[in-house]
Backbone bond lengths (Angstrom), bond angles and torsions (degrees), N, CA, C in turn:
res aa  C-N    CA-C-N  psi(-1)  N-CA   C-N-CA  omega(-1)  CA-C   N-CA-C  phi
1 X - - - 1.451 - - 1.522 107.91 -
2 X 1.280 103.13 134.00 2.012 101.32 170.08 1.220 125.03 -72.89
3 X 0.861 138.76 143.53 1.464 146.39 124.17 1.218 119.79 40.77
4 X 1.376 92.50 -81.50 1.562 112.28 -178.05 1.291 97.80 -81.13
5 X 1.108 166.63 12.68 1.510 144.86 -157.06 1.907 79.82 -135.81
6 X 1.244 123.01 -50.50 1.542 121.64 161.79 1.200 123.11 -35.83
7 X 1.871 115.82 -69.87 0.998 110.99 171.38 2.018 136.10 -55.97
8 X 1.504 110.18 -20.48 1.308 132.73 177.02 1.545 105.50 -55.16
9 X 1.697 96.72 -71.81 1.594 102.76 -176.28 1.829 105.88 -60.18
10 X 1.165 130.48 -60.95 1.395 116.67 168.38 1.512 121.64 -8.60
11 X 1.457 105.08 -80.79 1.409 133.09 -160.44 1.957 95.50 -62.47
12 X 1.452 108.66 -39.34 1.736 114.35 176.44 1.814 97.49 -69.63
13 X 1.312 111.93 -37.63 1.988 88.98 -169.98 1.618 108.31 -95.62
14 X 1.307 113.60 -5.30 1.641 116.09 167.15 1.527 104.01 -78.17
15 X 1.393 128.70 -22.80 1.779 114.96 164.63 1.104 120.23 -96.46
16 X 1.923 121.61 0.12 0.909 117.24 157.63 1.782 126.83 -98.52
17 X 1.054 91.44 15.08 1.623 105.93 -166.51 1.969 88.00 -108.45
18 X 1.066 103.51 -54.70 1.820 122.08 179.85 1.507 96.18 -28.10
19 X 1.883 107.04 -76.66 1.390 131.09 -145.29 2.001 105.82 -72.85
20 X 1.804 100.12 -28.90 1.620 116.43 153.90 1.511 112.24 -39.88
21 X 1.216 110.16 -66.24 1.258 118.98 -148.73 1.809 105.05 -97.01
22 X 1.395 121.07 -19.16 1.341 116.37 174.60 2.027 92.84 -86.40
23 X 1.105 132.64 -5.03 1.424 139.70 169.57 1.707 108.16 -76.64
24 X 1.194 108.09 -52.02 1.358 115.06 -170.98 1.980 97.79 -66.04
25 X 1.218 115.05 -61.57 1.444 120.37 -171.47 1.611 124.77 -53.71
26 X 1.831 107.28 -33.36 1.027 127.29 176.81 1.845 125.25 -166.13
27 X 1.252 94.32 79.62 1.245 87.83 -164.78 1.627 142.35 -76.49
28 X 1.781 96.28 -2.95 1.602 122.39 160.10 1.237 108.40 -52.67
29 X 1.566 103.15 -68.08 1.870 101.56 173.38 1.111 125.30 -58.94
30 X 1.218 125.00 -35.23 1.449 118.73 163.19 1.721 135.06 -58.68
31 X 1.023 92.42 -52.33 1.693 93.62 162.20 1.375 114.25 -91.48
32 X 1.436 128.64 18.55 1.826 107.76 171.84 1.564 98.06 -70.95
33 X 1.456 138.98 -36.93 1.410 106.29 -163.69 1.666 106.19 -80.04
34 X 1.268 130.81 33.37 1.691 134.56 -177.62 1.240 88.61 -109.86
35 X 1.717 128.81 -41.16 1.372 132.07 -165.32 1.892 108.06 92.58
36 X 1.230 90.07 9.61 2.169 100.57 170.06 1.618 89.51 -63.51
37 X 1.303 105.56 157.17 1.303 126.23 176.69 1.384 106.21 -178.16
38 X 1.898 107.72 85.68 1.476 128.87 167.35 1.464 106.71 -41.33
39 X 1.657 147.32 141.42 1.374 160.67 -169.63 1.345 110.78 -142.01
40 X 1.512 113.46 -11.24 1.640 109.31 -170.87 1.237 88.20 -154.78
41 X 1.539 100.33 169.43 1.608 133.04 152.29 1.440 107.89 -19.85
42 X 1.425 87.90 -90.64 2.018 115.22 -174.77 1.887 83.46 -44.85
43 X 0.583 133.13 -35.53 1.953 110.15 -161.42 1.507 90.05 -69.51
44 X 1.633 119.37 -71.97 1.304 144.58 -163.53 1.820 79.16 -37.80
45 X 0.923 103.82 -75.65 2.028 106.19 -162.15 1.489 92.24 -47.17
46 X 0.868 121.40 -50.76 2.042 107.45 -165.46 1.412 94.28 -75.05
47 X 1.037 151.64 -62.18 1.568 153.71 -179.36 1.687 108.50 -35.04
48 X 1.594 111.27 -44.30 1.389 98.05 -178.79 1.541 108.05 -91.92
49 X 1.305 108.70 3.28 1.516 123.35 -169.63 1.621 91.81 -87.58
50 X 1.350 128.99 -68.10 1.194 126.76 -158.31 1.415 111.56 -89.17
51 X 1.518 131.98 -29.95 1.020 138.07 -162.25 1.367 106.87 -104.31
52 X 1.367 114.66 -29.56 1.505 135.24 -172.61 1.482 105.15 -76.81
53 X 1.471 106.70 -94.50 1.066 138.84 -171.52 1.778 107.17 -49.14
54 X 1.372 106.59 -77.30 1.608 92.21 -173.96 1.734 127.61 -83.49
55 X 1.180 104.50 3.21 1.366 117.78 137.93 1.171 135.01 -45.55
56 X 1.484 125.59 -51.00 1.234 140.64 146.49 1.297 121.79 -51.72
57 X 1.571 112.41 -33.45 1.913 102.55 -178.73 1.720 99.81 -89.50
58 X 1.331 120.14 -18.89 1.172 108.98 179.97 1.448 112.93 -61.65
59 X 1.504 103.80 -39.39 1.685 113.33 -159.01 1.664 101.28 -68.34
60 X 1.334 106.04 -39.87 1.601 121.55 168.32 1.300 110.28 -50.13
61 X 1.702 132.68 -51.33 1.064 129.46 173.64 1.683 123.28 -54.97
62 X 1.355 100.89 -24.07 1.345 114.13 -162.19 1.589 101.89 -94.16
63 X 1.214 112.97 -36.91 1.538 116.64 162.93 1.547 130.15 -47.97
64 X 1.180 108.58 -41.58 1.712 131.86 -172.30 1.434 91.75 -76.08
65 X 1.489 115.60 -34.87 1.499 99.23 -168.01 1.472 114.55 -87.40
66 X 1.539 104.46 -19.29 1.776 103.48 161.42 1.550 112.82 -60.53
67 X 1.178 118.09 -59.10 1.606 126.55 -166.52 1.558 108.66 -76.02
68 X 1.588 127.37 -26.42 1.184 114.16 174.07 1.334 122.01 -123.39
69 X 1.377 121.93 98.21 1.310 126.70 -156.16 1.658 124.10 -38.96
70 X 1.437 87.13 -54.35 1.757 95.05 161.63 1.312 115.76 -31.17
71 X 1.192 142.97 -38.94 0.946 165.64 -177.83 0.943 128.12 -55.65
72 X 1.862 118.83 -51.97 0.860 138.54 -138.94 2.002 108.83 -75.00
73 X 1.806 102.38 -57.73 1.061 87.33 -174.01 1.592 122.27 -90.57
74 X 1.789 121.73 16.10 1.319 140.93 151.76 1.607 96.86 -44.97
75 X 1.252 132.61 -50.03 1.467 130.10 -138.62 1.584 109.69 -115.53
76 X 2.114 112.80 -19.34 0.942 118.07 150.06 1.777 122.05 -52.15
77 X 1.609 99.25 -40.25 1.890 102.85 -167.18 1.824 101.08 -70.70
78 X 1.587 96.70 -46.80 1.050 96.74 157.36 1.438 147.61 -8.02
79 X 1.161 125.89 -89.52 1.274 157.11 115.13 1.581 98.36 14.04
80 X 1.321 115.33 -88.75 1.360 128.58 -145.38 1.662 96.54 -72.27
81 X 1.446 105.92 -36.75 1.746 100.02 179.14 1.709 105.17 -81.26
82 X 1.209 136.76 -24.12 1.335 139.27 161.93 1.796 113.50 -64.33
83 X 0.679 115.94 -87.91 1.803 118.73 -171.10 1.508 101.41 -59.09
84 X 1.160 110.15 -23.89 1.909 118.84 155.31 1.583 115.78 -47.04
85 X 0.993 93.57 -94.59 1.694 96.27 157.13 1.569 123.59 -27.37
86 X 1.657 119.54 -49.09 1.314 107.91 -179.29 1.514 112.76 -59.24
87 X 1.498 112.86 -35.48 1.546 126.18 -176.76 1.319 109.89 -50.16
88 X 1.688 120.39 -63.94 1.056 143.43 -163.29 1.838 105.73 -60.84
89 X 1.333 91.85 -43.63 1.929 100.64 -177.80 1.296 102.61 -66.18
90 X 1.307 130.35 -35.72 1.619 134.95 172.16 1.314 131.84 -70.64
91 X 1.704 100.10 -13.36 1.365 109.33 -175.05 2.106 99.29 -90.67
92 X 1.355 95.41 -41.60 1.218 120.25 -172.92 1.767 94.91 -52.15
93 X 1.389 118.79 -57.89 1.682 122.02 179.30 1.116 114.47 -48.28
94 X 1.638 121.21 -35.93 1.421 111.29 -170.60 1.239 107.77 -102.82
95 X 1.370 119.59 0.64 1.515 100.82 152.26 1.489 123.36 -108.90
96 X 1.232 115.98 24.64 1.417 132.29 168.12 1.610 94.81 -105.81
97 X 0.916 118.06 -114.97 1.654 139.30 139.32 1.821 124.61 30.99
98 X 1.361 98.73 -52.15 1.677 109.76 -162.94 1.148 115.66 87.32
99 X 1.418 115.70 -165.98 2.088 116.69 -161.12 1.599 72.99 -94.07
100 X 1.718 101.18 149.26 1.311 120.22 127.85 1.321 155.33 -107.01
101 X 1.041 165.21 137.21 1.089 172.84 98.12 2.067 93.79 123.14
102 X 1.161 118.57 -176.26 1.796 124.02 166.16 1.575 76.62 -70.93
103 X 1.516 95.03 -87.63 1.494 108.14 -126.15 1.624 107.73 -47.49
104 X 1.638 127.01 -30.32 1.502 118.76 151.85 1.044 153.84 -22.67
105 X 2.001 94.83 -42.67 1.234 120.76 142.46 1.482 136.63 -57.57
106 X 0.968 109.16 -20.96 1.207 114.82 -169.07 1.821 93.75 -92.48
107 X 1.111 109.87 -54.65 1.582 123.58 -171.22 1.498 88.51 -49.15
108 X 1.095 123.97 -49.14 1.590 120.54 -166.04 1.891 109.25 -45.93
109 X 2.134 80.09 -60.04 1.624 76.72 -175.57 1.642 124.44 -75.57
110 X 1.311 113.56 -27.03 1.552 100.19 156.20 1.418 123.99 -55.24
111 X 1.045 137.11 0.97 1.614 136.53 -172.10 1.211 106.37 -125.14
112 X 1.443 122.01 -3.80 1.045 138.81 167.50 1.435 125.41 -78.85
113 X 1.437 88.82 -49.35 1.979 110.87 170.76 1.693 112.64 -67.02
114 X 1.379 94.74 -47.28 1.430 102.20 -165.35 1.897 101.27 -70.15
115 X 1.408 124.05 -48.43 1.354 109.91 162.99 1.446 121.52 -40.66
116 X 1.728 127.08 -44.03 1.077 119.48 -169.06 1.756 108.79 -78.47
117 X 0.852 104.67 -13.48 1.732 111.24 -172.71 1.364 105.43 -89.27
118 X 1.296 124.32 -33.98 1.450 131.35 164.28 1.377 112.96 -62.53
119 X 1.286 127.70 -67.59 1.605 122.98 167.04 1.442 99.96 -43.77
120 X 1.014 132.44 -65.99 1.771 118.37 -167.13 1.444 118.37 -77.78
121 X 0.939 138.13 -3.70 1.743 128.66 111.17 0.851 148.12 -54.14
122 X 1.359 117.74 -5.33 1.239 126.60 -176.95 1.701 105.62 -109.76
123 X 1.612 117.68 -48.18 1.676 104.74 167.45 1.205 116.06 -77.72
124 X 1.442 123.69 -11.89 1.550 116.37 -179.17 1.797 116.87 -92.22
125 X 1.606 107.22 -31.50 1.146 111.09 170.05 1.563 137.97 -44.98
126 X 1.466 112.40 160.26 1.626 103.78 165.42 1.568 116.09 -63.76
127 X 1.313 109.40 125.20 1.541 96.09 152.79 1.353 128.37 -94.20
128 X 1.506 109.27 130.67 1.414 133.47 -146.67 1.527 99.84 -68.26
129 X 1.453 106.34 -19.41 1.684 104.05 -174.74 1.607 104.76 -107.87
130 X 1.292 116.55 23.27 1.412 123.39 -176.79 1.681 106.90 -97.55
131 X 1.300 145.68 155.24 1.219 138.66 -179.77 1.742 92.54 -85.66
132 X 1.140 111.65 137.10 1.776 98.22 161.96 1.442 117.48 -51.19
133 X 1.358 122.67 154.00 1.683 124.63 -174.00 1.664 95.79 69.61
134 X 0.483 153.96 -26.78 1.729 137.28 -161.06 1.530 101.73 -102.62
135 X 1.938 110.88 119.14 0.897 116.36 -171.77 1.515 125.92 -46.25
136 X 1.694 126.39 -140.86 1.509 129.81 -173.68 1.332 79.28 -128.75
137 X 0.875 147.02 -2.82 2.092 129.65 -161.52 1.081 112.01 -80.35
């Protein structure tokens, strides 16, 4: 695995491990710039459930795949079909929906990049279970 494809997934499960755990501690502040605003129980539980919690197992997933190569391009597809999806669900709102907020925008296009950078590490990369020299066929 390279370098950069190490350092990528790292730096991707430390903001997903971050955005887990600033969810779990406080999750008003955490989602006011989305415009979430928990009102009940059941919200608070799904908020630390979805935003909290598997936020954190993602970032965990995303960790293992820096440090354990095997891993690695499991957590690239990973990745790229997850924050893929977040892109795609955002694209889908604003043309249902209308624009939201900057910083949404912004989330869009970082999740946007980061899917495309994941797929293109992931078909262009070494595979870790490949012998060096031995083609992809």
């Amino acid at each position: 695995m390279s370098r950069l494809v190490k350092l990528f997934l790292i730096l991707c499960a430390l903001a997903f491990i971050y955005i887990g755990l600033a969810t779990f501690h406080n999750p008003v502040a955490a989602l006011a710039p989305v415009e979430i605003l928990p009102l009940t129980v059941s919200a608070f539980n799904e908020l630390r459930a979805s935003y909290g919690g598997l936020q954190v197992g993602i970032g965990l997933l995303l960790l293992a795949g820096a440090l354990l190569p095997s891993l690695t391009r499991p957590a690239l597809l990973a990745q790229a079909l997850m924050v893929g999806g977040l892109a795609a669900g955002r694209l889908v709102s604003i043309g249902l929906d209308g624009l939201p907020n900057g910083f949404v925008l912004m989330l869009l296009a970082l999740e946007s990049t980061i899917a495309l950078l994941s797929a293109v590490f992931l078909v262009w990369g070494k595979d870790p279970a490949r012998p060096q020299g031995q083609s992809r066929t």
